[in-house]
HTML snippet that shows the backbone in 3Dmol.js (N, CA, C, O; Angstrom):
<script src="https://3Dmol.org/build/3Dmol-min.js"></script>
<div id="view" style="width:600px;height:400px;position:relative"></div>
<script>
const pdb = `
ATOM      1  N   UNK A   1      53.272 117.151 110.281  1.00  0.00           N
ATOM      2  CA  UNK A   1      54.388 118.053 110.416  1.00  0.00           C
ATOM      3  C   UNK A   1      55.321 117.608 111.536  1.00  0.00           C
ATOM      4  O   UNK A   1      56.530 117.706 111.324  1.00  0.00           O
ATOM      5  N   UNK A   2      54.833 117.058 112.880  1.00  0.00           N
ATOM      6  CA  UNK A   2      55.863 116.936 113.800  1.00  0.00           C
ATOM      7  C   UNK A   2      56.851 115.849 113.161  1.00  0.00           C
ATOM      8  O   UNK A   2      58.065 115.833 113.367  1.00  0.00           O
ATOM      9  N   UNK A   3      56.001 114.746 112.180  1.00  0.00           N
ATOM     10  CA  UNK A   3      56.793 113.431 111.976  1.00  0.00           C
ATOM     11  C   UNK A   3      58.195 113.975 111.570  1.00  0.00           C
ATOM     12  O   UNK A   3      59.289 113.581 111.972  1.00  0.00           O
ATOM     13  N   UNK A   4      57.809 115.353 110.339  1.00  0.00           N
ATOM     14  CA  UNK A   4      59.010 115.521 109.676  1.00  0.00           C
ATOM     15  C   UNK A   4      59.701 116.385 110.739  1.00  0.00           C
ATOM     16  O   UNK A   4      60.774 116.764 110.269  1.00  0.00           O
ATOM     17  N   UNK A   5      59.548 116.767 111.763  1.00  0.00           N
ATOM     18  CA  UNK A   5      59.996 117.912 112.155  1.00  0.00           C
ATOM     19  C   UNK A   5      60.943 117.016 113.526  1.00  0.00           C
ATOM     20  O   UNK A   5      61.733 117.653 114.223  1.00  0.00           O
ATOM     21  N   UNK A   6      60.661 115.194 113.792  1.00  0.00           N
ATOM     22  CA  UNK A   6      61.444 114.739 114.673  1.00  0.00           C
ATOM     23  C   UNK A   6      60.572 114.390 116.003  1.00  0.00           C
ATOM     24  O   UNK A   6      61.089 113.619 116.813  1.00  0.00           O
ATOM     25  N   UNK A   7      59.244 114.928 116.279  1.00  0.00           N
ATOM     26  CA  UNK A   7      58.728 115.234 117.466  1.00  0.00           C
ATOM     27  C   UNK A   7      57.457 114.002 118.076  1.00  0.00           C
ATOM     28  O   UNK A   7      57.024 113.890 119.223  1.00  0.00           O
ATOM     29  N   UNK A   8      57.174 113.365 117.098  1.00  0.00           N
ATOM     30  CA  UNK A   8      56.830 111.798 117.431  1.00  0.00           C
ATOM     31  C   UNK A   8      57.428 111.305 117.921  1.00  0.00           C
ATOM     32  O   UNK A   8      58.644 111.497 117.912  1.00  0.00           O
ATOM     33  N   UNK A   9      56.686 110.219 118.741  1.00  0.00           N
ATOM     34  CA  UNK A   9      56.934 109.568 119.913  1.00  0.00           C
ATOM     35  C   UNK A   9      56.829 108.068 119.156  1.00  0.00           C
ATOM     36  O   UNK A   9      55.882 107.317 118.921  1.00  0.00           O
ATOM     37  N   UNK A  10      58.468 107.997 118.856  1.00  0.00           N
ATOM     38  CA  UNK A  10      58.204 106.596 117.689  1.00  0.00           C
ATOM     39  C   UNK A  10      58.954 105.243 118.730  1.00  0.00           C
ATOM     40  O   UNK A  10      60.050 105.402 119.267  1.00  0.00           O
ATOM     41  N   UNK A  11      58.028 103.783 118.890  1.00  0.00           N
ATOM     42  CA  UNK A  11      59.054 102.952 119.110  1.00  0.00           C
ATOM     43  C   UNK A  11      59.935 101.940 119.026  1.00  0.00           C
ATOM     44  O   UNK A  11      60.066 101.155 118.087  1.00  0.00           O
ATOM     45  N   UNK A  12      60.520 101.982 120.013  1.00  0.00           N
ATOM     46  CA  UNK A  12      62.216 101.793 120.096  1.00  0.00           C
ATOM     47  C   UNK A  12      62.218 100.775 119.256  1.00  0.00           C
ATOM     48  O   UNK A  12      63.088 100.700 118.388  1.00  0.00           O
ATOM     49  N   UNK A  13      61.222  99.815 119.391  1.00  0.00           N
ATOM     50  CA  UNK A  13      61.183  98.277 118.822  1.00  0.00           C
ATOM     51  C   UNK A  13      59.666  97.932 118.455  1.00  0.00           C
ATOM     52  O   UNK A  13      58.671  98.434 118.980  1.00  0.00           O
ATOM     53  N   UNK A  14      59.704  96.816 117.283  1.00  0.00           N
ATOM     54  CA  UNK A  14      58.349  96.726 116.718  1.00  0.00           C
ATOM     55  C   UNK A  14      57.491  96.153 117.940  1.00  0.00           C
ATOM     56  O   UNK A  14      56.263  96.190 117.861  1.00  0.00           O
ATOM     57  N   UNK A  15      58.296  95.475 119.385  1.00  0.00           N
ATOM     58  CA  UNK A  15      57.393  94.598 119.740  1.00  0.00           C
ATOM     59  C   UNK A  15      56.392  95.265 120.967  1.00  0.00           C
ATOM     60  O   UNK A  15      55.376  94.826 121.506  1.00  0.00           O
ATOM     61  N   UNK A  16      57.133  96.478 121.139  1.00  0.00           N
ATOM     62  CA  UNK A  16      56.540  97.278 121.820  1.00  0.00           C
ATOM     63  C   UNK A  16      55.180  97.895 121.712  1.00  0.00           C
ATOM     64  O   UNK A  16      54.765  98.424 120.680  1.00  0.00           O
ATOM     65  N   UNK A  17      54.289  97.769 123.197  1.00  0.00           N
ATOM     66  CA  UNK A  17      53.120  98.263 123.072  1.00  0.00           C
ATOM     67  C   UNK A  17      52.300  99.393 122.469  1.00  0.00           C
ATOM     68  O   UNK A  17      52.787 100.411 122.962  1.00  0.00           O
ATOM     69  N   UNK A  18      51.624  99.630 121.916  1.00  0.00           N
ATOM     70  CA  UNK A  18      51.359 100.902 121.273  1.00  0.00           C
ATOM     71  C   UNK A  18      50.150 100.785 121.505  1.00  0.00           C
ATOM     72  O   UNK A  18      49.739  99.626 121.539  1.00  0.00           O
ATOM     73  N   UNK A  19      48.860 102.219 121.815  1.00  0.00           N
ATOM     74  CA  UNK A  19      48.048 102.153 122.000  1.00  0.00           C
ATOM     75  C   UNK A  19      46.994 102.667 120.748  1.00  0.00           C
ATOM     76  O   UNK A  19      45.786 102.436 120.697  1.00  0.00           O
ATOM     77  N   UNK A  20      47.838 103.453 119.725  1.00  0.00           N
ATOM     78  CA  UNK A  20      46.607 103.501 118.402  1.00  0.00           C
ATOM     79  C   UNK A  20      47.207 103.344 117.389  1.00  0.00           C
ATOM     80  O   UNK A  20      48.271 103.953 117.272  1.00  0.00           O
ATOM     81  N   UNK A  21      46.736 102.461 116.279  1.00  0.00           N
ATOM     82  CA  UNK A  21      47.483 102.193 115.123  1.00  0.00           C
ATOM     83  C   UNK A  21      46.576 101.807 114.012  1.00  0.00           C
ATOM     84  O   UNK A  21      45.538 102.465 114.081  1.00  0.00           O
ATOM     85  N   UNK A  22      46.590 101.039 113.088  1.00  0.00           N
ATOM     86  CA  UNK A  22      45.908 100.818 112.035  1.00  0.00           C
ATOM     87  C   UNK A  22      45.505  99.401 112.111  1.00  0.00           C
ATOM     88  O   UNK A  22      46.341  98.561 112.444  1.00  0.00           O
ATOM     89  N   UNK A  23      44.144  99.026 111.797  1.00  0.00           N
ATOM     90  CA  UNK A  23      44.161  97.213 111.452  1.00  0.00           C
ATOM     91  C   UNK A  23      43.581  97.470 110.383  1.00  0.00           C
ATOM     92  O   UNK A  23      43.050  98.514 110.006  1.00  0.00           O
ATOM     93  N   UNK A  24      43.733  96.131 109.714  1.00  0.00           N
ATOM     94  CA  UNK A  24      43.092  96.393 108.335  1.00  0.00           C
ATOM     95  C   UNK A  24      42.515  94.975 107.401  1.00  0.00           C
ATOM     96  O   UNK A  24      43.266  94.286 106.710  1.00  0.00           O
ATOM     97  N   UNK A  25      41.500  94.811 107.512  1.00  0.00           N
ATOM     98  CA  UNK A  25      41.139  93.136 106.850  1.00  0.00           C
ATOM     99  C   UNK A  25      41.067  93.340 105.074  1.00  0.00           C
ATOM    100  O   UNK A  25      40.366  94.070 104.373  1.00  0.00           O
ATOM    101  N   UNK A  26      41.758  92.688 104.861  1.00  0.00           N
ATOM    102  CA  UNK A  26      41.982  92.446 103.346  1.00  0.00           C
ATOM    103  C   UNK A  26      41.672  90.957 102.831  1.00  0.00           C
ATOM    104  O   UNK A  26      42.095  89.968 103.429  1.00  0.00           O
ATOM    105  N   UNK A  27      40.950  90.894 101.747  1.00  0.00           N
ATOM    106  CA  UNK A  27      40.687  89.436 101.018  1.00  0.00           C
ATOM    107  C   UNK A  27      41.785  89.203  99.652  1.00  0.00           C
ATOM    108  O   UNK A  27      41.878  89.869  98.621  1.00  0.00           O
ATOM    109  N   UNK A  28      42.576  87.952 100.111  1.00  0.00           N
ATOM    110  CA  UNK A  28      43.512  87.525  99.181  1.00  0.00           C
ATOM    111  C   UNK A  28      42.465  86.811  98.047  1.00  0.00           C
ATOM    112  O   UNK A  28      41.532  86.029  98.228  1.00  0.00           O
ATOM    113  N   UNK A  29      43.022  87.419  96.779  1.00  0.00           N
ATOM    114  CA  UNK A  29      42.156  86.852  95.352  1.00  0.00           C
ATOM    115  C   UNK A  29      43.099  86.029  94.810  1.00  0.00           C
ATOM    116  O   UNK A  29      43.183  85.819  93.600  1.00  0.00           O
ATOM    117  N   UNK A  30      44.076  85.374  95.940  1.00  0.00           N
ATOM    118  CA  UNK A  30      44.145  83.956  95.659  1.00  0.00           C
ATOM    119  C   UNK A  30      44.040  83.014  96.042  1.00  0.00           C
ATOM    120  O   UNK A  30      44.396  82.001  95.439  1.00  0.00           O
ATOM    121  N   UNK A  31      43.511  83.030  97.179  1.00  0.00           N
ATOM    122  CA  UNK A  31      42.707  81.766  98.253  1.00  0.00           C
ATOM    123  C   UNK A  31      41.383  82.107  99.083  1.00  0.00           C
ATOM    124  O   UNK A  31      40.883  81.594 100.084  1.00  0.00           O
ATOM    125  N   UNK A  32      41.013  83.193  98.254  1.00  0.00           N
ATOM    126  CA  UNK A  32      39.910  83.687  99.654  1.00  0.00           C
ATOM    127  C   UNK A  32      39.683  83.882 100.413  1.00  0.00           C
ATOM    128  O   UNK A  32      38.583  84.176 100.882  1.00  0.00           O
ATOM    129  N   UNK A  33      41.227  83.742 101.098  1.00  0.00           N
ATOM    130  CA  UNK A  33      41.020  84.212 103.074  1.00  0.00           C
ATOM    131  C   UNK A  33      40.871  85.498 103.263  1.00  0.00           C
ATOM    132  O   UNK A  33      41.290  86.274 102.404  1.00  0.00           O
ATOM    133  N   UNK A  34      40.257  85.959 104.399  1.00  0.00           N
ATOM    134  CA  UNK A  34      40.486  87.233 105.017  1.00  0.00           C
ATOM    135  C   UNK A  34      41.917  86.874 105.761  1.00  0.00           C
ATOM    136  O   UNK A  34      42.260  85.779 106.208  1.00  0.00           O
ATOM    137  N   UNK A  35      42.730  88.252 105.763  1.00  0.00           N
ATOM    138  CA  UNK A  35      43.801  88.713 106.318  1.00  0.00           C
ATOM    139  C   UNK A  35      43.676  89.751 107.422  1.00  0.00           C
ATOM    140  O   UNK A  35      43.196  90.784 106.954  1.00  0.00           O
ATOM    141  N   UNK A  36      43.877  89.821 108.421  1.00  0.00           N
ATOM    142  CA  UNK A  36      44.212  90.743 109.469  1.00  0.00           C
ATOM    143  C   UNK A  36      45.124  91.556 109.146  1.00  0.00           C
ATOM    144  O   UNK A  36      46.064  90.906 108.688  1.00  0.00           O
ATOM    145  N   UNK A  37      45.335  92.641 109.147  1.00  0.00           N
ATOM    146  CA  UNK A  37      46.797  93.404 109.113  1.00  0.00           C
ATOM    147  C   UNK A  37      46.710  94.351 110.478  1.00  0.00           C
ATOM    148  O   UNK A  37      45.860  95.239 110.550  1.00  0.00           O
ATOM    149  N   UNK A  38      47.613  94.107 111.512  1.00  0.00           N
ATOM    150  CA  UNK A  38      47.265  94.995 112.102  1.00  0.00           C
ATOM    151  C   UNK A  38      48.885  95.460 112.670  1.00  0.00           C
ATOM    152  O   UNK A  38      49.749  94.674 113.059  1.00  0.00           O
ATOM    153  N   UNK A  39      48.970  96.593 112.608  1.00  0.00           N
ATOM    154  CA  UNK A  39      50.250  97.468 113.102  1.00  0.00           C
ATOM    155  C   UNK A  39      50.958  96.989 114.243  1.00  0.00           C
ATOM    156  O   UNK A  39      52.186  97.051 114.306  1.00  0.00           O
ATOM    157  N   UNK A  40      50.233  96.508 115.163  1.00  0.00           N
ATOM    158  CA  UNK A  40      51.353  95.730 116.190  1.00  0.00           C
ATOM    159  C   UNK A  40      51.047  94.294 116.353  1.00  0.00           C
ATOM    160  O   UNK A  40      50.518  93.963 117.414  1.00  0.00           O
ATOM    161  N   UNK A  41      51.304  93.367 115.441  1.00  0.00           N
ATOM    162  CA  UNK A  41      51.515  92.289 115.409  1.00  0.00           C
ATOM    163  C   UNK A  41      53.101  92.056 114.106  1.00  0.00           C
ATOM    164  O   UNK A  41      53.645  92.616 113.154  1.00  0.00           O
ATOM    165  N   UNK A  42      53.171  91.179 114.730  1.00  0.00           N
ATOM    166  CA  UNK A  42      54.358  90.777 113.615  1.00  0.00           C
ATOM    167  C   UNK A  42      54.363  90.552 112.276  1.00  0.00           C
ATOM    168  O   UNK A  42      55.291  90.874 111.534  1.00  0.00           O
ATOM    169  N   UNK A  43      52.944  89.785 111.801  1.00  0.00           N
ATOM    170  CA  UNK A  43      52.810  89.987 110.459  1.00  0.00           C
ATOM    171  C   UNK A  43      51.232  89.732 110.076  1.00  0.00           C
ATOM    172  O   UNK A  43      50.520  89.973 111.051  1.00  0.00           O
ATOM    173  N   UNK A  44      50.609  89.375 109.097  1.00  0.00           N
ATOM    174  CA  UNK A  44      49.323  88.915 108.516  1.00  0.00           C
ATOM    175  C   UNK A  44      48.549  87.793 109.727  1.00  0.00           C
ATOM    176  O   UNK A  44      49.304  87.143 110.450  1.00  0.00           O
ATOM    177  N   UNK A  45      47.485  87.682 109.831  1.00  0.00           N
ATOM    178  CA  UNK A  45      46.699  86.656 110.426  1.00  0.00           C
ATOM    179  C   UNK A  45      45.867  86.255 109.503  1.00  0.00           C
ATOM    180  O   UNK A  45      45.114  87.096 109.012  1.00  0.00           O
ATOM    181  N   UNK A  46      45.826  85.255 109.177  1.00  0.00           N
ATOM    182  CA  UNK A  46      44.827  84.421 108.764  1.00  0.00           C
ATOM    183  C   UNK A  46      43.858  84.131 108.931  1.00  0.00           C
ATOM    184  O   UNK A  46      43.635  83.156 109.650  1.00  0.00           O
ATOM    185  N   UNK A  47      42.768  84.897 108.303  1.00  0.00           N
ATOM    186  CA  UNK A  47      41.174  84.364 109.565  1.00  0.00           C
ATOM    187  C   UNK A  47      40.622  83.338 108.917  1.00  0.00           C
ATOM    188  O   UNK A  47      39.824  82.608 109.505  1.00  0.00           O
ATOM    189  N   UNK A  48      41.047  83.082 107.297  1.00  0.00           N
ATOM    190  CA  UNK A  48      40.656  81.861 106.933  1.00  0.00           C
ATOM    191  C   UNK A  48      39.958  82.052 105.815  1.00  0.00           C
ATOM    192  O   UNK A  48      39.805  83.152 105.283  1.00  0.00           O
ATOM    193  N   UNK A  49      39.320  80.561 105.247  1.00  0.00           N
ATOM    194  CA  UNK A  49      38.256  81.490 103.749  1.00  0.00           C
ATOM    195  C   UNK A  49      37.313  81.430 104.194  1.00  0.00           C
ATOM    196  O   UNK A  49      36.793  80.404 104.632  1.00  0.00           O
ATOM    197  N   UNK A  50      36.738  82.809 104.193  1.00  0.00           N
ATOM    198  CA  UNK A  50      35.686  83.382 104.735  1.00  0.00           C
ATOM    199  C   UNK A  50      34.535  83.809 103.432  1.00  0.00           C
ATOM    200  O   UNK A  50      33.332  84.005 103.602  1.00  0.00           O
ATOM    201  N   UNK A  51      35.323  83.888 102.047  1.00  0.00           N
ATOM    202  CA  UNK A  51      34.396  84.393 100.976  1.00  0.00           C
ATOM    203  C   UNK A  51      34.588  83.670  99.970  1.00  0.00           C
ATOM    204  O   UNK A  51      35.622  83.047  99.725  1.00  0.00           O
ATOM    205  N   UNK A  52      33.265  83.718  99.100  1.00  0.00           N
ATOM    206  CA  UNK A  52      33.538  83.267  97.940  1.00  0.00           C
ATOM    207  C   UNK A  52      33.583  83.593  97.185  1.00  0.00           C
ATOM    208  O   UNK A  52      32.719  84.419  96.891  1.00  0.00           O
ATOM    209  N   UNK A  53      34.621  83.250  96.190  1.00  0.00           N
ATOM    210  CA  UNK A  53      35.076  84.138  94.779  1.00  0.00           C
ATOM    211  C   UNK A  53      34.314  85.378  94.730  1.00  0.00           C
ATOM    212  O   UNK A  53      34.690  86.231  95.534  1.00  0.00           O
ATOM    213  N   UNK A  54      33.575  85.607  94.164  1.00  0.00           N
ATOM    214  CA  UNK A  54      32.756  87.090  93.839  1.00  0.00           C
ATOM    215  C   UNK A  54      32.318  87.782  94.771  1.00  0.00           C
ATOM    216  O   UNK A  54      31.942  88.925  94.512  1.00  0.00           O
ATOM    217  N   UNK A  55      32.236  87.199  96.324  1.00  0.00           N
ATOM    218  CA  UNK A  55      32.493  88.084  97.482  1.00  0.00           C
ATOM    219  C   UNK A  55      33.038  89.439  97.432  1.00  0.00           C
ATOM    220  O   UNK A  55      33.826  89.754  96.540  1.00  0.00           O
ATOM    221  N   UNK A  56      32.754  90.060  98.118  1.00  0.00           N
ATOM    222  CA  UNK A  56      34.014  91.058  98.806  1.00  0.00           C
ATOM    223  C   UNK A  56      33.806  90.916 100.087  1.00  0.00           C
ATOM    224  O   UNK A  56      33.292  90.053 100.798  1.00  0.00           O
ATOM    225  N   UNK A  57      34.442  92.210 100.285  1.00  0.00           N
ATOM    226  CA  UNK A  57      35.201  91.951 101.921  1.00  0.00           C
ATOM    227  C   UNK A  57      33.702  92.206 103.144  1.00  0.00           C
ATOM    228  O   UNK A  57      33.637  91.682 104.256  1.00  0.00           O
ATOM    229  N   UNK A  58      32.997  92.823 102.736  1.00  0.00           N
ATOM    230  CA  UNK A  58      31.778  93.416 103.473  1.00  0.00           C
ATOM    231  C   UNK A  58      30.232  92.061 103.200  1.00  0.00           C
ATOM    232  O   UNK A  58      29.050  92.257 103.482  1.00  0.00           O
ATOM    233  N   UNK A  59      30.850  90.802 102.593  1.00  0.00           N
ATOM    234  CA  UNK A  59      29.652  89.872 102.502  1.00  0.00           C
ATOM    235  C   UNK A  59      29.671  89.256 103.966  1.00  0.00           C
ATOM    236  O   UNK A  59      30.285  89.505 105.003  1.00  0.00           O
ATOM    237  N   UNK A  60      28.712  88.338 103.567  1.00  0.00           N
ATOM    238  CA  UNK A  60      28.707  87.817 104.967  1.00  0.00           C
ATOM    239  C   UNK A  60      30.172  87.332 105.875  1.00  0.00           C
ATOM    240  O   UNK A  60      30.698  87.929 106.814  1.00  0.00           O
ATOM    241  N   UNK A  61      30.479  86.379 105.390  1.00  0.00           N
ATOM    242  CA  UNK A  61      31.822  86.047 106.145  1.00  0.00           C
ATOM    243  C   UNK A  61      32.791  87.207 106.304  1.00  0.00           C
ATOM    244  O   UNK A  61      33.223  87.278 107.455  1.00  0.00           O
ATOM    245  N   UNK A  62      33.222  88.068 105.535  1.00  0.00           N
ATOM    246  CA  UNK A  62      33.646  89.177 106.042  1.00  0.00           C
ATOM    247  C   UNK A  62      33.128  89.890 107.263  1.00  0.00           C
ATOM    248  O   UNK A  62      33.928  90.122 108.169  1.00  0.00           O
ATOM    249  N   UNK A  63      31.240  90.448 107.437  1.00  0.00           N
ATOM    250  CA  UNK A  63      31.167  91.294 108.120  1.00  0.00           C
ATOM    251  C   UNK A  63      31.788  90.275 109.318  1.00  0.00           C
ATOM    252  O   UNK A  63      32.348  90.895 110.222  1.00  0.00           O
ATOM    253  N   UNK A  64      31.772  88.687 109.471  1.00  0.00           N
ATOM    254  CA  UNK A  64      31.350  87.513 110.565  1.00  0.00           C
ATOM    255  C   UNK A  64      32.670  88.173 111.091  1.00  0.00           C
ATOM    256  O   UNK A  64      32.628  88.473 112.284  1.00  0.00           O
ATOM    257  N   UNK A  65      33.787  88.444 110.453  1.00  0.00           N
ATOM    258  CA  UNK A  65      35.015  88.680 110.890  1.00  0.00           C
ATOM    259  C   UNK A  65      35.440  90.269 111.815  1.00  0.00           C
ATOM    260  O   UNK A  65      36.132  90.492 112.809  1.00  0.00           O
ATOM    261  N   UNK A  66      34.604  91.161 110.867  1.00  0.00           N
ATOM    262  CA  UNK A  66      34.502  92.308 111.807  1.00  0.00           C
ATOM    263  C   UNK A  66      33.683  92.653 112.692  1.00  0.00           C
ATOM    264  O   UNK A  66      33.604  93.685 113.359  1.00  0.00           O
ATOM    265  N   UNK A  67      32.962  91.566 112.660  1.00  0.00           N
ATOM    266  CA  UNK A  67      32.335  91.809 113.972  1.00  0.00           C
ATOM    267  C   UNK A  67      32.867  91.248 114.981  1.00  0.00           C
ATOM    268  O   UNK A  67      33.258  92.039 115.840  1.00  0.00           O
ATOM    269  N   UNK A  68      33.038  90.068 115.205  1.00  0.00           N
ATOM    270  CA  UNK A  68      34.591  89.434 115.934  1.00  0.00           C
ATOM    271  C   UNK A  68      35.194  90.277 116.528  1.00  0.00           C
ATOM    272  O   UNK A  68      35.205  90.455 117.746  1.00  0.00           O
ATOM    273  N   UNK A  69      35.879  91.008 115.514  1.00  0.00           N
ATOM    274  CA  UNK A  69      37.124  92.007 115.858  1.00  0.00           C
ATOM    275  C   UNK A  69      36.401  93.146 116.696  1.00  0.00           C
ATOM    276  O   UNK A  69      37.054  93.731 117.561  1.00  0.00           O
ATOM    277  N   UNK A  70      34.873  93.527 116.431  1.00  0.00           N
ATOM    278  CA  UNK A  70      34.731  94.995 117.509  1.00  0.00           C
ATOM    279  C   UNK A  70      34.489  94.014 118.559  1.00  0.00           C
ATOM    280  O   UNK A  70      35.097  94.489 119.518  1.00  0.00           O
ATOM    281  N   UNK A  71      33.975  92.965 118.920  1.00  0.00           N
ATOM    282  CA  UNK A  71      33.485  92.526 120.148  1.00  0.00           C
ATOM    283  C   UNK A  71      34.632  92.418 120.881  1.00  0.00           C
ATOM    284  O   UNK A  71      34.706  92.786 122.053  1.00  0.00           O
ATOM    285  N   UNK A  72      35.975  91.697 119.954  1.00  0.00           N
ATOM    286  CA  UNK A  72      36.795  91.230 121.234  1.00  0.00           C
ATOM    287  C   UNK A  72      37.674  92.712 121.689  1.00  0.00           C
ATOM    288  O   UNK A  72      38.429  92.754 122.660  1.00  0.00           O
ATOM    289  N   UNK A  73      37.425  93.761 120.867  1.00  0.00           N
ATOM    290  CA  UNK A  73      38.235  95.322 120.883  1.00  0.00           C
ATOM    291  C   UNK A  73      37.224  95.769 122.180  1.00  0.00           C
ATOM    292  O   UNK A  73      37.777  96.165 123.206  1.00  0.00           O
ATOM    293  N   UNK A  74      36.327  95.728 122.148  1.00  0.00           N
ATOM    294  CA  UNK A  74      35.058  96.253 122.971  1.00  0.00           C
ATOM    295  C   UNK A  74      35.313  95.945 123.743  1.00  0.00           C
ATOM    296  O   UNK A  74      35.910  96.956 124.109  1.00  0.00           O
ATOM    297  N   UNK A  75      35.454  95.121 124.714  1.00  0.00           N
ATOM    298  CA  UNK A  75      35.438  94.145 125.964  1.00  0.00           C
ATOM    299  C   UNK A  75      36.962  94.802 126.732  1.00  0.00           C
ATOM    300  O   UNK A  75      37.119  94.960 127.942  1.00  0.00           O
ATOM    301  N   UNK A  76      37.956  95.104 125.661  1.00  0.00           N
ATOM    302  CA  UNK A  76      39.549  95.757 126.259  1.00  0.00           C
ATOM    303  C   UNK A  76      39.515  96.799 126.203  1.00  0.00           C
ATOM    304  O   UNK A  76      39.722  97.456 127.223  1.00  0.00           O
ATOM    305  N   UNK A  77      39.179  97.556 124.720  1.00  0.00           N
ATOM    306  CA  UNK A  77      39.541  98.554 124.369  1.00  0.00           C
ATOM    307  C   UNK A  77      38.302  99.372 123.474  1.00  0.00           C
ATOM    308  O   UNK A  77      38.060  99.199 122.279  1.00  0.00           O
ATOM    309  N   UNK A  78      37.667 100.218 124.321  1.00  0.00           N
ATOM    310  CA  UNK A  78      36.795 101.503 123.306  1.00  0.00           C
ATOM    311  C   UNK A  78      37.275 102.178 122.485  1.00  0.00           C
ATOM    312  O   UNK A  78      36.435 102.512 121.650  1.00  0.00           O
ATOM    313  N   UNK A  79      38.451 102.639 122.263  1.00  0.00           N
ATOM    314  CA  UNK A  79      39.004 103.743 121.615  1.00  0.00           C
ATOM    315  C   UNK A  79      39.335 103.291 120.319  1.00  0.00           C
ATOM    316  O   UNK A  79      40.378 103.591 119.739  1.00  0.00           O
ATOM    317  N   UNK A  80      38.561 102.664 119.928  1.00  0.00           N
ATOM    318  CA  UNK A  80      38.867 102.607 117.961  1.00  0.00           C
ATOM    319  C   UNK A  80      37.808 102.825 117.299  1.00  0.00           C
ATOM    320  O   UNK A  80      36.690 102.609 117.768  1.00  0.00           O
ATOM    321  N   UNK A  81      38.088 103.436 115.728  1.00  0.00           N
ATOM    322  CA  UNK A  81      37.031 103.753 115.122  1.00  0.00           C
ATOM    323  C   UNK A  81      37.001 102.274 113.998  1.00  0.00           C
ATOM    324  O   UNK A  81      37.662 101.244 114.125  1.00  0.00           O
ATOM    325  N   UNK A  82      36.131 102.577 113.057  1.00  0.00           N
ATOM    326  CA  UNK A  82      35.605 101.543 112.023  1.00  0.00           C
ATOM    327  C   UNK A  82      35.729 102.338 110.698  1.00  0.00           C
ATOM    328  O   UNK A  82      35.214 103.452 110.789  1.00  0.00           O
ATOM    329  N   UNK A  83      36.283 102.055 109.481  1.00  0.00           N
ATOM    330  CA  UNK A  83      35.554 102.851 108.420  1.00  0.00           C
ATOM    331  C   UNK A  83      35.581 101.273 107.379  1.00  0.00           C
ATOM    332  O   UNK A  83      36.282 100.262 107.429  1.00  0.00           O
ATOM    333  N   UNK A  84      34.564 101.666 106.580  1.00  0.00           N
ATOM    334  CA  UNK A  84      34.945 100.366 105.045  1.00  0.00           C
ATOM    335  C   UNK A  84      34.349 101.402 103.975  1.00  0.00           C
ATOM    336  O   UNK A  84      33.380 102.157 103.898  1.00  0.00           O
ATOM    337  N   UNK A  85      35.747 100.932 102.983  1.00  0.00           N
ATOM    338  CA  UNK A  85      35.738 101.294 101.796  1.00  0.00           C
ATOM    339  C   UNK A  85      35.128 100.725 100.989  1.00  0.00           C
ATOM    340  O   UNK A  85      35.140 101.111  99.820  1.00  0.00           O
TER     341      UNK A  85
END
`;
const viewer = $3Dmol.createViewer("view");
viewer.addModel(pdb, "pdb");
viewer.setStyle({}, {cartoon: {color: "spectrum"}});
viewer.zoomTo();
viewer.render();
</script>
């Protein structure tokens, strides 16, 4: 409701710091890499091919990747959650 109502605290510019947002690892089913998506970066990261064909995102090389991601979040930053679909 505040979004529509004006009362978010939105910013000025993409390059600006923000402290909670969305990341999101996705597997391209056309090269097999895992993708990073995360809200304050400029665009996709590449973590590389991590799976194979009939993989998904939660096989091994996937979890190799989210786990990565809580360790190096852990060490800066506690305040994020985890979910997989």
């Amino acid at each position: 409701m505040a979004a529509l109502q004006g009362n978010s605290m939105v910013p000025t510019s993409a390059e600006d710091e923000v402290d909670f947002h969305f990341v999101c690892f996705v597997k391209s089913h056309i090269n097999g890499h895992i993708y990073e998506l995360d809200g304050d970066r400029k665009g996709p990261v590449d973590k590389g091919p991590m799976l194979k064909p009939d993989d998904d995102i939660l096989a091994h090389g996937g979890l190799a990747i989210v786990r990565e991601f809580i360790q190096r979040e852990r060490d800066g930053n506690s305040n994020f959650s985890l979910m997989a679909l």
